[in-house]
Structure formats: C-alpha cells, structure tokens
N, C-alpha and C positions, 0 to 999 in steps of 0.2 A: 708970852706963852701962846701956844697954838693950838686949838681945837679940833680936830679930824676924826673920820670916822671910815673903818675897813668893815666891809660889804663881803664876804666869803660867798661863794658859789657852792658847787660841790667837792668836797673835799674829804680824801679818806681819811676815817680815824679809827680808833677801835671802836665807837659807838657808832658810824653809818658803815663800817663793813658788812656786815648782812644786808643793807638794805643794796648796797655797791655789787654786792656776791650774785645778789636775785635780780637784780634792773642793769647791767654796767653798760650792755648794748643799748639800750635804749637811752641811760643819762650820755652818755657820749657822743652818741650821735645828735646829742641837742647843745652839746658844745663846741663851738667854733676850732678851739684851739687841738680837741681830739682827744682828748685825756681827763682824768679827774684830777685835783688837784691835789697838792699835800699841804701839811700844816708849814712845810718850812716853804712855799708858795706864800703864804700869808705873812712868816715870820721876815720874810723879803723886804714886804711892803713895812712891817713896824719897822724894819731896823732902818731905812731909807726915813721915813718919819721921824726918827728919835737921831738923826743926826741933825748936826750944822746946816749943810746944804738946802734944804725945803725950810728953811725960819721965814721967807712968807707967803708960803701955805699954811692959812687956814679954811674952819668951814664948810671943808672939802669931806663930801661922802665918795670913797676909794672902792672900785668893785672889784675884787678880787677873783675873777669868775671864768677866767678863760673865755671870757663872748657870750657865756650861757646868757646872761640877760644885756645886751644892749640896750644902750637907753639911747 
C-alpha cells in the first residue's frame, strides 16, 4: 500500500466561483500555467495514483497548482 497526498491550487468549483468571478485577473496572473484549474485537473492526478504504474511512489505531497506555489 502507498501513501500520497494531492495539494490543489486554485481550482474552480461551485463554492470558489464567486471568489474566481471577483479576483480571476489577479489569481491568474499569479499562476505560471495561466488558468485556473478544474477538478477533473486534480481527478488527473488521483487516477494516475490509483493505478498500477506509480506502486512505488509513496510519501509523496503532489501540487496540483499550475506553478502557483513552487516550492
């Protein structure tokens, strides 16, 4: 068994819509990649995780963030 962990950015949904609606210039331009993300962005990363392929990654904190935060 492997233990990981997905780090989301910004990401629209129905509950950060308003906040995406009133800020979208300003969250974008603080993201490398130029866009906000979506949830099926994140459902990406689970499905690649929940296969065969990555059995050994563990451990691993996954940003899901289009670049907003590099670390």
């Amino acid at each position: 068994m492997t233990g990981n962990a997905i780090c989301p950015g910004s990401v629209r949904t129905d509950l950060t819509n308003k906040l995406f609606d009133q800020r979208e210039k300003e969250i974008i331009d603080a993201i490398p990649l130029r866009r906000i993300g979506t949830p099926e962005d994140i459902a990406e990363v689970v499905a690649f995780l929940v296969t065969v392929s990555p059995n050994f990654i563990t451990g691993e904190v996954i940003d899901v963030d289009g670049g907003q935060y590099v670390n």
